[in-house]
C-alpha positions in Angstrom: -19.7 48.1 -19.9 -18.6 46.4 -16.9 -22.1 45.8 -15.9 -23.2 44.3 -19.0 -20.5 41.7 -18.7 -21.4 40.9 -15.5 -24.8 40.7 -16.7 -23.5 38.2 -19.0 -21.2 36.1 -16.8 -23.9 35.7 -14.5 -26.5 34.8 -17.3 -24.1 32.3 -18.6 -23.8 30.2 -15.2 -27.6 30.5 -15.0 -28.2 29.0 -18.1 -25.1 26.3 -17.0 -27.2 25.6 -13.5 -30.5 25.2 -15.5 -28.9 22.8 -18.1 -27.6 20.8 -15.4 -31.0 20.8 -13.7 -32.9 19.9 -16.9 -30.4 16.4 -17.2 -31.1 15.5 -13.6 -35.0 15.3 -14.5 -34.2 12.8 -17.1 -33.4 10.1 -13.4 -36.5 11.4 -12.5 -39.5 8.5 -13.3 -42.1 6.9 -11.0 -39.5 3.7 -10.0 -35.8 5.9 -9.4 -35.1 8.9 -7.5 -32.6 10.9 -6.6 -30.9 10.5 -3.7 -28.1 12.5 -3.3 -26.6 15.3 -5.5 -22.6 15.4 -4.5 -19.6 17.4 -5.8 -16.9 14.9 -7.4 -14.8 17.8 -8.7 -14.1 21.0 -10.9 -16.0 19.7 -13.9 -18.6 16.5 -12.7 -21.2 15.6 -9.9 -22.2 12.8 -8.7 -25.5 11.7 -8.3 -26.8 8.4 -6.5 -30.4 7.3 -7.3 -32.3 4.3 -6.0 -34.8 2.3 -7.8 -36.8 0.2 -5.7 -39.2 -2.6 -6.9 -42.7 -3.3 -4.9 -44.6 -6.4 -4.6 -48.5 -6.4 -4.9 -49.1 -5.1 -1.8 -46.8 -2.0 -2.2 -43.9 -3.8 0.0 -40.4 -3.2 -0.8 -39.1 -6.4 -2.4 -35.7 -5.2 -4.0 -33.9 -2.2 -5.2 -30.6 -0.7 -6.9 -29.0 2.4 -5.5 -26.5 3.9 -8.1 -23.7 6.2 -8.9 -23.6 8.4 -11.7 -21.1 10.7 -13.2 -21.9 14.3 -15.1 -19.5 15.6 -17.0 -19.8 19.4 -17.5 -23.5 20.9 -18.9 -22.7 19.3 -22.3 -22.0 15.9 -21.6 -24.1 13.2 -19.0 -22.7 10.1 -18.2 -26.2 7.7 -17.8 -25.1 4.2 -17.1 -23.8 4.0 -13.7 -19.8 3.9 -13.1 -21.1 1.9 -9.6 -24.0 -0.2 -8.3 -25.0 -1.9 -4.7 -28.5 -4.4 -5.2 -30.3 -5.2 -2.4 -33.6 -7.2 -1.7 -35.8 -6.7 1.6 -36.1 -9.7 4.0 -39.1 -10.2 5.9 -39.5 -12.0 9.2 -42.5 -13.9 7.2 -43.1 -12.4 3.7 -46.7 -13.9 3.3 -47.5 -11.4 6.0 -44.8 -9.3 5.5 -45.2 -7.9 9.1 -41.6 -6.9 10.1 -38.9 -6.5 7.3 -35.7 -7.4 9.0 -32.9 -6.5 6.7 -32.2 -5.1 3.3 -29.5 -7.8 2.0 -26.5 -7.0 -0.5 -26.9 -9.3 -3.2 -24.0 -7.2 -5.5 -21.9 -4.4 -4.8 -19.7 -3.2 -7.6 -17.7 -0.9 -10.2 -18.5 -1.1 -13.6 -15.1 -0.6 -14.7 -11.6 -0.8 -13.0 -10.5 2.7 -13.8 -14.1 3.8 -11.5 -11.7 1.9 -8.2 -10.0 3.9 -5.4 -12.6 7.4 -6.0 -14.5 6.9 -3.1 -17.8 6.1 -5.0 -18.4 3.0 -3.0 -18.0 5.1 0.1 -20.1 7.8 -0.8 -22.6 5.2 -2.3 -22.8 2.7 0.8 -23.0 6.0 3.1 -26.0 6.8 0.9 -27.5 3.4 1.0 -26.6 3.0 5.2 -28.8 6.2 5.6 -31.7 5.3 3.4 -31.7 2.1 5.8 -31.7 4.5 8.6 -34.2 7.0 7.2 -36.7 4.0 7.0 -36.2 2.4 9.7 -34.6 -1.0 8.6 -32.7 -2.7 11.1 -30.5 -4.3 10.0 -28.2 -5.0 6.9 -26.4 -8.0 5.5 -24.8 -9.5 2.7 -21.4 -11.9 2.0 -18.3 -11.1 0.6 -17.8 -12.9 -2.6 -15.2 -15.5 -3.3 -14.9 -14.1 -6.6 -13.4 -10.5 -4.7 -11.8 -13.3 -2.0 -9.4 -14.7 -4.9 -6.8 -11.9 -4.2 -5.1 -11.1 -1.3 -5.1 -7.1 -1.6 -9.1 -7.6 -2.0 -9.4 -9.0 1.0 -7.2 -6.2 2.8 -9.2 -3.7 1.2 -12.6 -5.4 1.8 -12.2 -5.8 5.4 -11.0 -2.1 5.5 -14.1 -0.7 3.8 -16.5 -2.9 5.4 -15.2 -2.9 9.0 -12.9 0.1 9.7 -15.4 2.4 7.5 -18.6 1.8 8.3 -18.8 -1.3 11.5 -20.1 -4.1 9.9 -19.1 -7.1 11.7 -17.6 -10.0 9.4 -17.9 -13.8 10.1 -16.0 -16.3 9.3 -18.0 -17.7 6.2 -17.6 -14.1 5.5 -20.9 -13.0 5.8 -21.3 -9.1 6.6 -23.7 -7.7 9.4 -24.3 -4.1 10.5 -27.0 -3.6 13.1 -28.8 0.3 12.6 -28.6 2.7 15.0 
C-alpha cells in the first residue's frame, strides 16, 4: 500500500509540474519570450518575458521586459505586477550600423502593494543581462520628476540605481551604466 501512495504523491506533483508548464506556453508567441523562470515563494513564480518590436529591416526598435506572478497550478496571474520599456538607439538609424544603447523610457509597478518584493531588482538584473547577452553597450534612461516629487523616492532611487547595479546619475538626473 505504501507504494501505491507513493505512486500517487508522485503522479500528483507530475501532473502539478505539467500544469504549470502548459500556462507558461500561453507567454510563448512569435513577439514575447521567456526570459527567466524564478522562484518567488512557497506557492508562485515569477516569470520575466520580453517582447521586442523590429523595424523593416529586422532591427530592434523597442521592447518590454516584464514580471509576472503564478499563483499555484490553478490560478495564473497574466498582466504583469511590473514593467521596464526600452527603445534601441542607433549611432544613425537610416543605416542602423552601431546601436548604442537600449534607453528606459518607463520603469514601473503596476500597483503599490507589488513595491519593496524585489521584482524591479530581479527584473532590471534580467534586462542588464539581456543587454549583455547581446552585446549592447550601453544603457540609459532619466529618472522621472513624477518619482522625484518625494523625498524617500529619491533615497530609494539613488539606492537601486547606483548602489545596486552602478549606473552613474547626473545632475539633470539622467541614468548611465556602461556594459561590461
Amino acid at each position: 500500500m505504501q507504494i501505491i501512495s507513493n505512486i500517487n504523491s508522485e503522479n500528483k506533483e507530475l501532473l502539478h509540474q505539467i500544469k504549470t508548464y502548459k500556462k507558461l506556453l500561453n507567454f510563448n508567441d512569435e513577439s514575447m519570450e521567456i526570459v527567466s523562470i524564478l522562484e518567488n515563494d512557497k506557492n508562485s513564480l515569477f516569470i520575466i518575458t520580453n517582447r521586442n518590436t523590429f523595424d523593416w529591416k529586422g532591427r530592434l526598435k523597442h521592447g518590454t521586459f516584464q514580471g509576472h506572478i503564478i499563483q499555484n497550478s490553478n490560478n495564473i496571474l497574466s498582466d504583469p505586477v511590473i514593467k521596464l520599456e526600452y527603445e534601441a538607439i542607433y549611432s544613425d538609424y537610416q543605416s542602423g550600423e552601431i546601436l548604442l544603447c537600449l534607453y528606459i523610457i518607463d520603469f514601473l509597478t503596476k500597483r503599490q502593494c507589488d513595491e519593496n518584493h524585489g521584482y524591479g531588482t530581479k527584473l532590471m538584473t534580467a534586462f542588464i543581462n539581456y543587454a549583455k547577452k547581446k552585446n549592447i553597450p550601453a544603457i540609459k534612461g532619466w529618472l522621472s520628476p513624477i518619482d522625484l516629487d518625494k523625498s524617500d523616492n529619491i533615497n530609494r532611487l539613488y539606492h537601486f540605481y547606483n548602489k545596486k547595479f552602478g549606473f552613474s546619475i547626473d545632475e539633470n538626473k539622467r541614468v548611465y551604466l556602461q556594459i561590461k
